[in-house]
C-alpha positions in Angstrom: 0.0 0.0 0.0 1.0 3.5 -0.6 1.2 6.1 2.4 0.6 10.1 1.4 4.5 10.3 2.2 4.9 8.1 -0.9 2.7 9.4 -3.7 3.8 11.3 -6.4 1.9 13.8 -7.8 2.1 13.6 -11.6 1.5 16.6 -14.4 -1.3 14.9 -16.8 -2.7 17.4 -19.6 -6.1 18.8 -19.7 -7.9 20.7 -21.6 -11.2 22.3 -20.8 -13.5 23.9 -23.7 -16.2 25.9 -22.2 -19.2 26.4 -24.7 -23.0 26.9 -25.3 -24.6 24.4 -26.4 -27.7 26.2 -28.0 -25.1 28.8 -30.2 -21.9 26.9 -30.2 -20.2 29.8 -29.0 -16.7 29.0 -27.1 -15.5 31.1 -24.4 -11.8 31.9 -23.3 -13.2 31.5 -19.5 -15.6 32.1 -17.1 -15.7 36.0 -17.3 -17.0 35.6 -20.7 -19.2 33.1 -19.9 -21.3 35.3 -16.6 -20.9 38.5 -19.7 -23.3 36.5 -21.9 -25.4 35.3 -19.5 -25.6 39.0 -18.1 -25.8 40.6 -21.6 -30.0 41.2 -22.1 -29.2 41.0 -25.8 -28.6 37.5 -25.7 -30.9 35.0 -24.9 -28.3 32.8 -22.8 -28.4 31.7 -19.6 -26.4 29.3 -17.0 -28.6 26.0 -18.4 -26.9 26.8 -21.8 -23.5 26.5 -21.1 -21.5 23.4 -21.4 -18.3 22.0 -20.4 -15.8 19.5 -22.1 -12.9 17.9 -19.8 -10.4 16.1 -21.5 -7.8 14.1 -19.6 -5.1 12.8 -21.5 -3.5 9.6 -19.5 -0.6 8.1 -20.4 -0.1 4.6 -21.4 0.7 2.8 -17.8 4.3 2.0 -18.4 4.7 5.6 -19.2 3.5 6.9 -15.9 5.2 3.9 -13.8 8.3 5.0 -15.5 7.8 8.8 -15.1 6.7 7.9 -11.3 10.1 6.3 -10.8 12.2 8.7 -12.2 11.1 11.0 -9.5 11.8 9.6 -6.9 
């Protein structure tokens, strides 16, 4: 078993696309997001708005071998 003392904490890439799913519209983050729901000109609100998270995971060798060389 591994303790807390003993678990690396490893860098795995992400990507998050933030988007309405009525317009298609993508926002650069969340700021844009509450300014379209707050704009009255649009017709968007928080029920709209989607969220993609992509994890990308190494193959397991990979990470074994990246988890070693850290120690």
């Amino acid at each position: 078993m591994v303790t807390k003392e003993e678990a690396k904490i490893i860098d795995i890439p992400t990507t998050v696309k933030i988007y309405n799913g009525k317009t298609g519209q993508v926002y650069n983050n969340k700021s844009a997001v509450k300014a379209d729901i707050d704009d009255t000109k649009t017709e968007t609100t928080s029920k709209d708005i989607k969220q993609d998270v992509t994890i990308e995971v190494p193959r397991l060798p990979d990470l074994i071998n990246r988890t070693l060389q850290r120690k």
